[in-house]
Backbone as a printed PyTorch tensor [residue, N CA C, xyz], in Angstrom:
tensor([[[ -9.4630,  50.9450,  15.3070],
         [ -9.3660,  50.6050,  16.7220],
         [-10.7840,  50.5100,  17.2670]],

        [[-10.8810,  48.9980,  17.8770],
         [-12.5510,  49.2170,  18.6280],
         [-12.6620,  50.3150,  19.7490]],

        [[-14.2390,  50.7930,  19.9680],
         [-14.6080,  51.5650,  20.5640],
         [-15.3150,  50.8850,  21.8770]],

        [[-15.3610,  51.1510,  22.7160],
         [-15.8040,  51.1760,  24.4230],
         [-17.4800,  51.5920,  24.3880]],

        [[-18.2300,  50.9850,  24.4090],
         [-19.3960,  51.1150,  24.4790],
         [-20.2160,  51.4590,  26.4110]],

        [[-18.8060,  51.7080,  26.9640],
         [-19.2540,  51.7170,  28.2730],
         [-19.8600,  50.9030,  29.2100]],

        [[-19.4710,  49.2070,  28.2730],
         [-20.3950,  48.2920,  29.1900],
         [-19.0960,  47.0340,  29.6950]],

        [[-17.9650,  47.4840,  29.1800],
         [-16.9600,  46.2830,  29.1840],
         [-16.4410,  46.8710,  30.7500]],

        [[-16.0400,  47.8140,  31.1210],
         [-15.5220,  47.7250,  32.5260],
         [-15.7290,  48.9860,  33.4130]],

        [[-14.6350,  48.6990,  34.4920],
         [-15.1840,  49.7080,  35.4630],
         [-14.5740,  50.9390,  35.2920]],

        [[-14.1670,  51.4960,  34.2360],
         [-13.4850,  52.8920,  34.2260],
         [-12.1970,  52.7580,  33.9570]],

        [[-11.6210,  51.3480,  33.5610],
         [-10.3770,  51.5990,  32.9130],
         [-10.0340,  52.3460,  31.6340]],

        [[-10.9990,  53.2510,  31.2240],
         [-10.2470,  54.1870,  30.1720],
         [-12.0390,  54.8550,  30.0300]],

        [[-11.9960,  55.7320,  29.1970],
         [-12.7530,  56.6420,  29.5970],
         [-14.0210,  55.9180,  28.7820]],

        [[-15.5020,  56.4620,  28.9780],
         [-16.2350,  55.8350,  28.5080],
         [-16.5510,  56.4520,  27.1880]],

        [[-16.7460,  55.4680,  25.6980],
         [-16.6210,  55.6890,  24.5360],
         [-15.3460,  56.0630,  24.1220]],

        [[-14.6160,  55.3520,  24.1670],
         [-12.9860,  55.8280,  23.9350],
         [-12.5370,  54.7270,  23.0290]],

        [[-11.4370,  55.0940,  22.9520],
         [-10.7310,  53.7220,  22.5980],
         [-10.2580,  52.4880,  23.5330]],

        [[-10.1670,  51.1420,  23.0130],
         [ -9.8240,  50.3270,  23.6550],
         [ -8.3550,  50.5280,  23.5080]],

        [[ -7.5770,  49.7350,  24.9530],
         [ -6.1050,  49.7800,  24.6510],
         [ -6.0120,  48.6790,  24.1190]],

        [[ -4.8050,  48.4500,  23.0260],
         [ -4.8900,  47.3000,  22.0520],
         [ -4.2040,  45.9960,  22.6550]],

        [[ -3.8180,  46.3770,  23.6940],
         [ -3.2650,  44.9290,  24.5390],
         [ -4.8950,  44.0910,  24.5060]],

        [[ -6.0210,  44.6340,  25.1790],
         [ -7.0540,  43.9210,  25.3190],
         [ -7.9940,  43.6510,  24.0250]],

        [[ -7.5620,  44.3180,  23.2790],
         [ -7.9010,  43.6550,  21.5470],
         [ -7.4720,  42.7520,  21.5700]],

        [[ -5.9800,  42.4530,  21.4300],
         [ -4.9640,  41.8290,  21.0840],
         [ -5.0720,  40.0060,  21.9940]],

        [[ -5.6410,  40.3490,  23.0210],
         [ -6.1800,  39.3980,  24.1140],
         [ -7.2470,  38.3650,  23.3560]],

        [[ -8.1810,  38.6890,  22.9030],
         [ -9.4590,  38.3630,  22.4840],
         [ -9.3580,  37.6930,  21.0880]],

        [[ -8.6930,  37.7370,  20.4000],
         [ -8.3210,  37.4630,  18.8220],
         [ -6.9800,  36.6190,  19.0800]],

        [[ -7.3870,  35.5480,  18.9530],
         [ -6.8550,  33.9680,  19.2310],
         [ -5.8290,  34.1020,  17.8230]],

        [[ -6.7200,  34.1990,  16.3400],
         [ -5.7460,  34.1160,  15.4160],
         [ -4.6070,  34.8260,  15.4740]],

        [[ -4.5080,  36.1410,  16.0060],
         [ -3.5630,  37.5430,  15.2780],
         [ -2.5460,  37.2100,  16.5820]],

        [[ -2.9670,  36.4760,  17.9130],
         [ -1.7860,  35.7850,  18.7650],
         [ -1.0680,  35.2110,  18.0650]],

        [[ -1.6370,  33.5970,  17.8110],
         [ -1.1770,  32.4140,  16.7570],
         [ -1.3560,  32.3520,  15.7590]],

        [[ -0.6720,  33.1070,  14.9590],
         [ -1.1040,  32.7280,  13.0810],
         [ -0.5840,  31.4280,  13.0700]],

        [[ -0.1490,  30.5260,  13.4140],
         [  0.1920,  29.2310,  13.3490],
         [ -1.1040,  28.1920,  13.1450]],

        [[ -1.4460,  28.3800,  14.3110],
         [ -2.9750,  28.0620,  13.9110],
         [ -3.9230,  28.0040,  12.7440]],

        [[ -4.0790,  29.2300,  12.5710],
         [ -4.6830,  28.8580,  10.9330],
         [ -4.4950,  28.1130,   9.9770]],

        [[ -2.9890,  28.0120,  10.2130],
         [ -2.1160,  27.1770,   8.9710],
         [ -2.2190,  26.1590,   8.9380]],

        [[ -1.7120,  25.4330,  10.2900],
         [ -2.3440,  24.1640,  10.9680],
         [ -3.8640,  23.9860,  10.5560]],

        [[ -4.8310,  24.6080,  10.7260],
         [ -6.2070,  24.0660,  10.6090],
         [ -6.3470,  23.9560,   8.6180]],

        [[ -5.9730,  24.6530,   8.2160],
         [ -6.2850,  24.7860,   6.4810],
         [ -4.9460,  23.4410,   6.1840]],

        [[ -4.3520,  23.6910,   6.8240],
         [ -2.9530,  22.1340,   6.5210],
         [ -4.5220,  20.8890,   6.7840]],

        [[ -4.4340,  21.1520,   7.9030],
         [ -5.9360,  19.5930,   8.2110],
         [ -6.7600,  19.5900,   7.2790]],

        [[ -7.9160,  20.3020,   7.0710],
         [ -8.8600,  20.5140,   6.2630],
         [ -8.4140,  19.6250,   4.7680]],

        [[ -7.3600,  20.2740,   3.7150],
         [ -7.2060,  19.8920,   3.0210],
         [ -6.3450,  18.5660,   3.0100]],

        [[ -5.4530,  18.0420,   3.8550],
         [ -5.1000,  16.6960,   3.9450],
         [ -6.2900,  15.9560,   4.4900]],

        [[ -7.7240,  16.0090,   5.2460],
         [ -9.0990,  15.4720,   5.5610],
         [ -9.5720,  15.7700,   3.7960]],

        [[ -9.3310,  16.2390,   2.9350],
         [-10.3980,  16.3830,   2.0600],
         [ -9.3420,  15.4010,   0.8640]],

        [[ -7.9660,  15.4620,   1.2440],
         [ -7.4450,  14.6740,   0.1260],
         [ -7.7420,  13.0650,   0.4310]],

        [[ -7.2120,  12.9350,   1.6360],
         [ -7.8040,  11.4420,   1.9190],
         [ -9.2010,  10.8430,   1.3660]],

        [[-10.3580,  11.7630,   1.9680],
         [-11.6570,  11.4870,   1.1440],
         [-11.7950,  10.8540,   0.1600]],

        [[-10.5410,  11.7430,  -0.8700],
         [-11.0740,  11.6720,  -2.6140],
         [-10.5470,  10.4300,  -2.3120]],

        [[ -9.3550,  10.2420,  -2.2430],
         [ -8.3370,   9.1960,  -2.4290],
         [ -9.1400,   7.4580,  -1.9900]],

        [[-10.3350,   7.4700,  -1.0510],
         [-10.6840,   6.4830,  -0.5370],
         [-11.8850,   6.2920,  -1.3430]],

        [[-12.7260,   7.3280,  -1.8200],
         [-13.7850,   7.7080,  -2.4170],
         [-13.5540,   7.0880,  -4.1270]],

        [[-12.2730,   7.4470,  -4.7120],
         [-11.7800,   6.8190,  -5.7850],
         [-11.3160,   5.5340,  -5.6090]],

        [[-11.4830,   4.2930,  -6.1000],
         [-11.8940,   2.8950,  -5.8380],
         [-10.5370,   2.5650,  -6.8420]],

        [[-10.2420,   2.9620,  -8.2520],
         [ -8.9650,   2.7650,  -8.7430],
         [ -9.4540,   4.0680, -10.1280]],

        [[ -7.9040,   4.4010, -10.7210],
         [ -8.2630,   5.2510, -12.0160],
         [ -8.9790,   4.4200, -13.1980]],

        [[ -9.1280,   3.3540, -13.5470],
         [ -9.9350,   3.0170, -14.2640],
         [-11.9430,   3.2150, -14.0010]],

        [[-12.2100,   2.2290, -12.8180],
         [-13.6020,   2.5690, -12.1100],
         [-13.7400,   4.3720, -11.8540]],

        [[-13.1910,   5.0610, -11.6030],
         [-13.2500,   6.3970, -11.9040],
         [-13.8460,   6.6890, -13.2260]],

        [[-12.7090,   6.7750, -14.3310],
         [-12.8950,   6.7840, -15.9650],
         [-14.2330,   6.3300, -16.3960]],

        [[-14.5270,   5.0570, -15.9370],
         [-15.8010,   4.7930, -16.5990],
         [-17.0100,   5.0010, -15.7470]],

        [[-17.3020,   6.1040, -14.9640],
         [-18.0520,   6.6800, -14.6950],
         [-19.4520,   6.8020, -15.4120]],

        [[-20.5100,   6.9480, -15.2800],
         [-21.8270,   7.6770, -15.9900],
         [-21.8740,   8.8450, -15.3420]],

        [[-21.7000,   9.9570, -15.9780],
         [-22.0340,  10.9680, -15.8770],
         [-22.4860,  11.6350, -16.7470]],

        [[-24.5740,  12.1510, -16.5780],
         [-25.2680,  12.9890, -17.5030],
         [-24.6750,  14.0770, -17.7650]],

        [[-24.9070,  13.6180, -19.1760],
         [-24.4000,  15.4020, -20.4240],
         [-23.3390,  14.8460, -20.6690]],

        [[-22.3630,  14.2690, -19.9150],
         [-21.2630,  14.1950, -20.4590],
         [-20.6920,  12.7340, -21.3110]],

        [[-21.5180,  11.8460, -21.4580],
         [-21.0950,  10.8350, -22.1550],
         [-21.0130,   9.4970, -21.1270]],

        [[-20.7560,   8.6180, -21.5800],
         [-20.1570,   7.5050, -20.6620],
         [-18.8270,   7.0570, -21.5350]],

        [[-17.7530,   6.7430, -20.5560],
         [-16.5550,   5.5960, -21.0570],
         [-16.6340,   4.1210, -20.6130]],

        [[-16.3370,   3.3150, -21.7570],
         [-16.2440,   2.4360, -21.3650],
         [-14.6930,   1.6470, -21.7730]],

        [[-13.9400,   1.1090, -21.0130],
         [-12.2770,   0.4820, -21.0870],
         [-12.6730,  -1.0440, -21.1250]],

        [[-12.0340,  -1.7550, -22.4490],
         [-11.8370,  -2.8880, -22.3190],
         [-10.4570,  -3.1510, -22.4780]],

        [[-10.0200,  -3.7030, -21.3110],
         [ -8.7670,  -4.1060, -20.8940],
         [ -8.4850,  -5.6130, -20.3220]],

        [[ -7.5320,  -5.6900, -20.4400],
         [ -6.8900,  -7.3950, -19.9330],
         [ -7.1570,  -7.0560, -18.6450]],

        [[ -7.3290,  -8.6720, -18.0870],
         [ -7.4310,  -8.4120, -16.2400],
         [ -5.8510,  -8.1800, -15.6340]],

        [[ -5.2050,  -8.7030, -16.2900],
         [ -3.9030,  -8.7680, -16.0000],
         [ -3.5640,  -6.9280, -15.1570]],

        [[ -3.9010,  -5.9330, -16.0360],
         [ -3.7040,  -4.6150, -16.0410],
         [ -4.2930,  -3.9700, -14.7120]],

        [[ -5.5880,  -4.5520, -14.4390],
         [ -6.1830,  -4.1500, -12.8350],
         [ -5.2380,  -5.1290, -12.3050]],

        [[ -5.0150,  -6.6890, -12.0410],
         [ -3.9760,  -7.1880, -11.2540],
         [ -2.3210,  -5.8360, -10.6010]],

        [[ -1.7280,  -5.7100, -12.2510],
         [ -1.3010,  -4.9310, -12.2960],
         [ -1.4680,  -3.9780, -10.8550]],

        [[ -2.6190,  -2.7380, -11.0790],
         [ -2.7570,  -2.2300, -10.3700],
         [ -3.2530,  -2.0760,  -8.8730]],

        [[ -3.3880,  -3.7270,  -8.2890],
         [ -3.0780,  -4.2860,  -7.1540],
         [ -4.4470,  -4.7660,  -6.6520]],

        [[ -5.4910,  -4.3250,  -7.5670],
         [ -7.4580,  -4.5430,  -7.1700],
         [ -7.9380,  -5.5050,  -7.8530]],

        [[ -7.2670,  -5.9160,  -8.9460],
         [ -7.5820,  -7.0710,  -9.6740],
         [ -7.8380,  -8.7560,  -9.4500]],

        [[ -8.3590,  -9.4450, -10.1230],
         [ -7.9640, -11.1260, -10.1820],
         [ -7.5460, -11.0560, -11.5740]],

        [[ -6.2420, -12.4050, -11.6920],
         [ -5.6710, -12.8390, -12.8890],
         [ -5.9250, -14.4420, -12.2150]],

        [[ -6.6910, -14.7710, -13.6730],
         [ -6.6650, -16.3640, -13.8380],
         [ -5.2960, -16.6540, -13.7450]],

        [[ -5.4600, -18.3720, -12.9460],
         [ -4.4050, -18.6570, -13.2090],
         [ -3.7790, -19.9900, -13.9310]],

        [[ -3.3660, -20.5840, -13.8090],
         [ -2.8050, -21.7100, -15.0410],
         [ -3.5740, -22.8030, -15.3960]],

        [[ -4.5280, -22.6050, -14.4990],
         [ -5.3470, -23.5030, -14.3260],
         [ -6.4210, -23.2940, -15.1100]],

        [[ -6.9670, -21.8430, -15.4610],
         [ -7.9130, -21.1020, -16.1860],
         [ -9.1920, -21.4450, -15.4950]],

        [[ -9.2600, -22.4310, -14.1640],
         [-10.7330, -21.8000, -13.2670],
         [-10.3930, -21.2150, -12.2990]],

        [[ -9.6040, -21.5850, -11.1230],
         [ -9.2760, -20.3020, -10.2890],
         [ -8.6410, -18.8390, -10.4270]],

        [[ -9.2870, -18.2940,  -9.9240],
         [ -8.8080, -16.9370, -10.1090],
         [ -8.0480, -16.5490,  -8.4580]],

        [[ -7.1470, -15.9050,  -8.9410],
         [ -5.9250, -14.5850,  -7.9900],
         [ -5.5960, -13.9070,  -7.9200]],

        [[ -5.2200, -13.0990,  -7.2540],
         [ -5.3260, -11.8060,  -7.0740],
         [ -3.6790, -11.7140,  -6.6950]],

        [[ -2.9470, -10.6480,  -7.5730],
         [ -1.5300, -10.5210,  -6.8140],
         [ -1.3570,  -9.4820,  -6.0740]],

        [[ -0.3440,  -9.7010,  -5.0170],
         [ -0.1760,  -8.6660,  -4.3920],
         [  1.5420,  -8.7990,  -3.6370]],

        [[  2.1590,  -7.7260,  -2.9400],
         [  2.9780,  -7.4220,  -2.4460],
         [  3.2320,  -8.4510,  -1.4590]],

        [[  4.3240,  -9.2430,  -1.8560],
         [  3.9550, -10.1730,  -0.2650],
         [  5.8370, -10.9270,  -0.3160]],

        [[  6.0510, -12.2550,   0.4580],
         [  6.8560, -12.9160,   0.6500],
         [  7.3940, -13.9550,   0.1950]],

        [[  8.3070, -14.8220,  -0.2390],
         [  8.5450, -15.9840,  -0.1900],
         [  9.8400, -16.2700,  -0.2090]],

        [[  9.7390, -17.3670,   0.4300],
         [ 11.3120, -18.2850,   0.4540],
         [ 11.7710, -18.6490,  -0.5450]],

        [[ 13.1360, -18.1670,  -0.6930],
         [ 13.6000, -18.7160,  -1.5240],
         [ 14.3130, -19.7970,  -1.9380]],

        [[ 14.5970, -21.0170,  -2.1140],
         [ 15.7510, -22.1530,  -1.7970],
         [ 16.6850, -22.5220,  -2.5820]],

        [[ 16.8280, -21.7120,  -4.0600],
         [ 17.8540, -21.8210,  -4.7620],
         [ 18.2670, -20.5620,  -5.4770]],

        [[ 19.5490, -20.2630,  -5.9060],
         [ 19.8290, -19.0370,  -6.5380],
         [ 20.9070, -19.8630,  -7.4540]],

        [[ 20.8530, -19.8830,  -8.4590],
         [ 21.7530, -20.2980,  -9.2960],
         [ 22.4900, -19.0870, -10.4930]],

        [[ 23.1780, -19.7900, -11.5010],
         [ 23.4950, -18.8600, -12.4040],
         [ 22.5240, -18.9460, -13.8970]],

        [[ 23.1470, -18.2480, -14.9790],
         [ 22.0530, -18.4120, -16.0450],
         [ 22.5410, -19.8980, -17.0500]],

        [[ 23.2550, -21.2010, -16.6450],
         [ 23.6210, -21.9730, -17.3120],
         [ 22.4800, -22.9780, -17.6590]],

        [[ 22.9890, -23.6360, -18.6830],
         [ 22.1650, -25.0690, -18.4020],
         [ 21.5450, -26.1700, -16.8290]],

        [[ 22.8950, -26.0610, -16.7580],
         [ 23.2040, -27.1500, -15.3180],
         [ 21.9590, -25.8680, -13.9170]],

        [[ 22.6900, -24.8040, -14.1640],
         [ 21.3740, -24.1940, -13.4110],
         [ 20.3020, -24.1200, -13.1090]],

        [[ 19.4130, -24.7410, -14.8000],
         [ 18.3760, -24.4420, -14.2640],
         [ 17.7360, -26.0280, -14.2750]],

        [[ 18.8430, -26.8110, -14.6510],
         [ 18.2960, -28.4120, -13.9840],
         [ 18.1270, -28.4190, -12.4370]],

        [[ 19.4790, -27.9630, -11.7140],
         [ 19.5190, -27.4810, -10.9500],
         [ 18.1710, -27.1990, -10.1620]],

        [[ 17.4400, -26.0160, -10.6440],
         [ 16.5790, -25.3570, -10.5130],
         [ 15.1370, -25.7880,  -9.7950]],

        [[ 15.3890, -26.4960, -11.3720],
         [ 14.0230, -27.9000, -11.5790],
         [ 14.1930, -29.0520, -10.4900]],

        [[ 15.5050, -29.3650,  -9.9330],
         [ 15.3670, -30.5450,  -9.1070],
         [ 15.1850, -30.5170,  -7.6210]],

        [[ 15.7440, -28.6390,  -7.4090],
         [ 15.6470, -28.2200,  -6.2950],
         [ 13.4450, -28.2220,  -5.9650]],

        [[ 12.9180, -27.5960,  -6.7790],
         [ 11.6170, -27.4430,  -6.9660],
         [ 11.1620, -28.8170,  -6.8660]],

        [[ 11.5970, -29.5700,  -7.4040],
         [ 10.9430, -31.1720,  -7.2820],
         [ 11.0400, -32.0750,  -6.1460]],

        [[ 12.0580, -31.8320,  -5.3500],
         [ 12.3080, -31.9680,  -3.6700],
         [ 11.2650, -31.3520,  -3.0730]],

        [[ 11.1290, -30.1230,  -3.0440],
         [ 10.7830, -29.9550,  -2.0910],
         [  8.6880, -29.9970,  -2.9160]],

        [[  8.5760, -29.8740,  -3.4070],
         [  6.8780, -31.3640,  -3.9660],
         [  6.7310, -31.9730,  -3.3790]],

        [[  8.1240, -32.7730,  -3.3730],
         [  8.0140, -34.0930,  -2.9590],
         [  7.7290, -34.0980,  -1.4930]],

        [[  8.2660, -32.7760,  -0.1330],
         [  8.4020, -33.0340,   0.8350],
         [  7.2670, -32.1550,   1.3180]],

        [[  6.8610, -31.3200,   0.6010],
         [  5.5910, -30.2240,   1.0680],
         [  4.9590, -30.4490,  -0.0620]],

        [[  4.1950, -31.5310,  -0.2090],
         [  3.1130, -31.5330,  -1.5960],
         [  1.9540, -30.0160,  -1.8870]],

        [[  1.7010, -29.4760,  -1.0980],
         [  0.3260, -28.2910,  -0.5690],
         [  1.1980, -26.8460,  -1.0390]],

        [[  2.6570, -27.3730,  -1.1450],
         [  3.5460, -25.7400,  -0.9430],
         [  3.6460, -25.2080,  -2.5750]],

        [[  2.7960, -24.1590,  -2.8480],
         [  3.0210, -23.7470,  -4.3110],
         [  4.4790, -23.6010,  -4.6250]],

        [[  5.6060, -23.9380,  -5.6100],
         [  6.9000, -23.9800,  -5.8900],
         [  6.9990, -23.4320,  -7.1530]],

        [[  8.1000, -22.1650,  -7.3340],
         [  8.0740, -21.2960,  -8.2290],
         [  9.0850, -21.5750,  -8.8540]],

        [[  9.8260, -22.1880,  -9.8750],
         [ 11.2510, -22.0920, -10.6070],
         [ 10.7410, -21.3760, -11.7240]],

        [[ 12.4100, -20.1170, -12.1340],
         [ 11.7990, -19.4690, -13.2050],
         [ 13.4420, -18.7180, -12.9330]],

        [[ 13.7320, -17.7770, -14.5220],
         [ 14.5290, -17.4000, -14.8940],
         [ 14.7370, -15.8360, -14.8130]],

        [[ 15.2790, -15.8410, -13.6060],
         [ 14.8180, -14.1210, -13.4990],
         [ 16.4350, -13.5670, -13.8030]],

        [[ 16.6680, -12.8200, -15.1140],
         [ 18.0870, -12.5350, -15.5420],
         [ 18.7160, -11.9320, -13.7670]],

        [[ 20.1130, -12.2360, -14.0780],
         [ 21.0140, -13.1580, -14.5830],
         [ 20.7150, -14.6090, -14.0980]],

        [[ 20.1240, -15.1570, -13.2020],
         [ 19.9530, -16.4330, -12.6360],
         [ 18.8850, -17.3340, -12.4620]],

        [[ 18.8240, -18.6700, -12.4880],
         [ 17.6960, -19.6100, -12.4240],
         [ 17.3390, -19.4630, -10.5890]],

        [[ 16.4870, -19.2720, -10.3350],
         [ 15.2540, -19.4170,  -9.1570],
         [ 14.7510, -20.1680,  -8.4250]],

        [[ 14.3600, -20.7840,  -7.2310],
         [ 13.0670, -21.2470,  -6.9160],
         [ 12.6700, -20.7690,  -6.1110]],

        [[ 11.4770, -20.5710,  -5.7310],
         [ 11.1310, -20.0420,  -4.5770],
         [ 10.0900, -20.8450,  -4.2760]],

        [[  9.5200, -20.4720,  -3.1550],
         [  8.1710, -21.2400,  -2.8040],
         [  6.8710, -20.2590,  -1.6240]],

        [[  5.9080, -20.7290,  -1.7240],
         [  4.9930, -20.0340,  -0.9800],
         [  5.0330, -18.9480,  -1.0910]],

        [[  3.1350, -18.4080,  -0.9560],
         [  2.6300, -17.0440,  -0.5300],
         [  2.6350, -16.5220,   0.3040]],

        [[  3.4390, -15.6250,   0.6210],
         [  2.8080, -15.6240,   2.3300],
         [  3.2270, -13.9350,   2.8220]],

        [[  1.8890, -13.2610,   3.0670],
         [  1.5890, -12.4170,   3.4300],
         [  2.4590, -11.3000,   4.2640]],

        [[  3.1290, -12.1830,   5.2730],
         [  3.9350, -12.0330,   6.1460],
         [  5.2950, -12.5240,   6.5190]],

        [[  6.2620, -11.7430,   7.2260],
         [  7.4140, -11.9560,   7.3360],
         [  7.6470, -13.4750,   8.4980]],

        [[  6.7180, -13.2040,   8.7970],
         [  6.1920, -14.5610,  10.0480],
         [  5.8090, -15.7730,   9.7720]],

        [[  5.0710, -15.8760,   8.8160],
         [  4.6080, -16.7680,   7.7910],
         [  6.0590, -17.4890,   7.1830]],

        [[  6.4410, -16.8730,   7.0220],
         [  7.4220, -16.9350,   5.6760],
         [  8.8470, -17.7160,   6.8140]],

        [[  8.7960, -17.0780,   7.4620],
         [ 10.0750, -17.5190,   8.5170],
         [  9.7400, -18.9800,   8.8230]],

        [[  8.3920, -19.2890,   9.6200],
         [  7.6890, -20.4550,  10.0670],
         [  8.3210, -21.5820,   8.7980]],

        [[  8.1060, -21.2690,   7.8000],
         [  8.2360, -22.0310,   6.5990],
         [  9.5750, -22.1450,   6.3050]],

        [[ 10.4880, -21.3190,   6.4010],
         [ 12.0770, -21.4160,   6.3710],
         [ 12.2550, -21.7710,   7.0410]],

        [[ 12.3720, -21.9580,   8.4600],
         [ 12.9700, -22.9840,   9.1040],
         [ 11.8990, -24.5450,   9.2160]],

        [[ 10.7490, -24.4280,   8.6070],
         [ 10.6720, -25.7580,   8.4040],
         [ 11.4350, -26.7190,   7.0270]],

        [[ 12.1460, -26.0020,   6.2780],
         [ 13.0290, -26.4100,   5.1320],
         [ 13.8640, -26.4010,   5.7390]],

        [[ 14.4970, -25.4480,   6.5350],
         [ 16.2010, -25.4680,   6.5550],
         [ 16.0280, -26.6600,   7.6050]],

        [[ 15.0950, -27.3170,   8.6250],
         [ 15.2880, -28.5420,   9.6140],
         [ 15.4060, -29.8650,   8.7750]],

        [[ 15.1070, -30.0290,   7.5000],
         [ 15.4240, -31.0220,   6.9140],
         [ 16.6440, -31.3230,   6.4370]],

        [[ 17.1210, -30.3230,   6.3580],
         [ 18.7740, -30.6920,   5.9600],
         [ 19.3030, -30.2630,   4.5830]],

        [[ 17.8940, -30.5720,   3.7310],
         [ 18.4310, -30.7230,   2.0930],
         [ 19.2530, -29.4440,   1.3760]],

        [[ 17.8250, -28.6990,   2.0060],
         [ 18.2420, -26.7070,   1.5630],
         [ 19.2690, -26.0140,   2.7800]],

        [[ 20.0860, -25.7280,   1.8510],
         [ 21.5340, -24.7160,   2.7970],
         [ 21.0580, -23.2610,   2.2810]],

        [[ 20.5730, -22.7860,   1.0940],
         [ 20.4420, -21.6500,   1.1220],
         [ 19.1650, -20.8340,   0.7100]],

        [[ 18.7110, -21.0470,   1.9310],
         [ 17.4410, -20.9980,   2.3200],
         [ 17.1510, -19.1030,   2.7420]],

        [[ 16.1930, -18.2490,   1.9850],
         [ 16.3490, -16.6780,   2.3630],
         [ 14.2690, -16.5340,   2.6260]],

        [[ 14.3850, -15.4750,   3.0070],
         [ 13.2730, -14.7020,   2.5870],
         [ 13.1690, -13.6290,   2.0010]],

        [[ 12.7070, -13.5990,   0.4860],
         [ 12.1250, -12.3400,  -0.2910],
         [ 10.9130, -12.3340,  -0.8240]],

        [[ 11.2920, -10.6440,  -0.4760],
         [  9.9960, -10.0460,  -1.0370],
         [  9.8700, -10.1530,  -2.7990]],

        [[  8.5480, -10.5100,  -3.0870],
         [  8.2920, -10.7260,  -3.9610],
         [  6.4950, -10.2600,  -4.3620]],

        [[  5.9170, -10.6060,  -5.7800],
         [  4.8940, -10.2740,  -6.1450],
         [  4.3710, -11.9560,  -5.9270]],

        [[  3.2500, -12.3210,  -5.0280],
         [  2.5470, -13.6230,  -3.9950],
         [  0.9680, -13.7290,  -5.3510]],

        [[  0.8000, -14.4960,  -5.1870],
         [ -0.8000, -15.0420,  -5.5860],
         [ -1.5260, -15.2940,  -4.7730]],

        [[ -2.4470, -14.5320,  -4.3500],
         [ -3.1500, -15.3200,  -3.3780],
         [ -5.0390, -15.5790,  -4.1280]],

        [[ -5.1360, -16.8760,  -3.1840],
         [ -5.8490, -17.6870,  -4.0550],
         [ -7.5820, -16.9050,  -3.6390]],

        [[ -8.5070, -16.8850,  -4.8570],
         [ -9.8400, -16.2340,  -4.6100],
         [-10.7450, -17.4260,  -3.7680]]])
């Protein structure tokens, strides 16, 4: 129990005595709110996880670090594998531009089944619309159980809409969606 040094007041308890512990108890913010503490060490370490997390660039660029005494690594890997992991460029069919994939949108304008006739289908749906948006990248492809097309990159759900109803005003495409999909976007 603290002691009264005779300078804190006017004679509320005798001089050199004990303090009454209400006015301890006053002064010591933590032993009010232990909440507090918890809260501040909760911050601290979610401020110090973020850090690392922004500070680390991807787990590979980590790995191959230089660090004295301890060696260096070095990873030779396909680009495909950083694409993969969302920081990358993957050439693309073209083998001079490079792209980068990422999480994004596109319309879709055909859903077929896994037949023959499907994926002519497929192919003719994709060749329309060439023909009517020459600039619009057009995706046909066989994603089990069904033949595909889709078309455009596009970042956004806004994007992507703008572009569906500029197909569905032509008439040709009736089943016209927007999904999410893995986009190319161009370097």
């Amino acid at each position: 129990m603290p002691t009264c040094l005779g300078k804190c007041c006017a004679g509320g308890h005798a001089a050199g005595g004990a303090l009454p512990s209400s006015l301890f108890l006053s002064f010591n913010p933590f032993i009010q709110r232990p909440n507090h503490m918890k809260r501040l060490l909760l911050a601290l370490a979610g401020l110090s996880f973020l850090l690392s997390a922004a500070a680390q660039d991807n787990i590979v660029k980590s790995l191959e670090r230089n660090v004295p005494g301890q060696g260096k690594v070095t990873i030779h890997q396909d680009e495909r594998i950083e694409a993969l992991l969302g920081r990358g460029a993957v050439p693309s069919s073209t083998g001079e531009r490079k792209t980068l994939r990422a999480a994004g949108y596109r319309v879709q304008v055909y859903a077929g089944s896994n037949t023959r006739q499907a994926k002519n289908e497929a192919h003719s749906v994709a060749a329309s619309v060439k023909e009517l948006f020459p600039d619009l990248p057009v995706y046909s492809f066989f994603s089990p159980p069904r033949w595909l097309c889709r078309v455009g990159d596009y970042r956004s759900v806004e994007e992507a809409d703008a572009m569906m109803r500029k197909l569905r005003a032509t008439g040709e495409f009736k089943e016209v969606s927007i999904v999410r999909d893995q986009i190319q976007i161009p370097l």
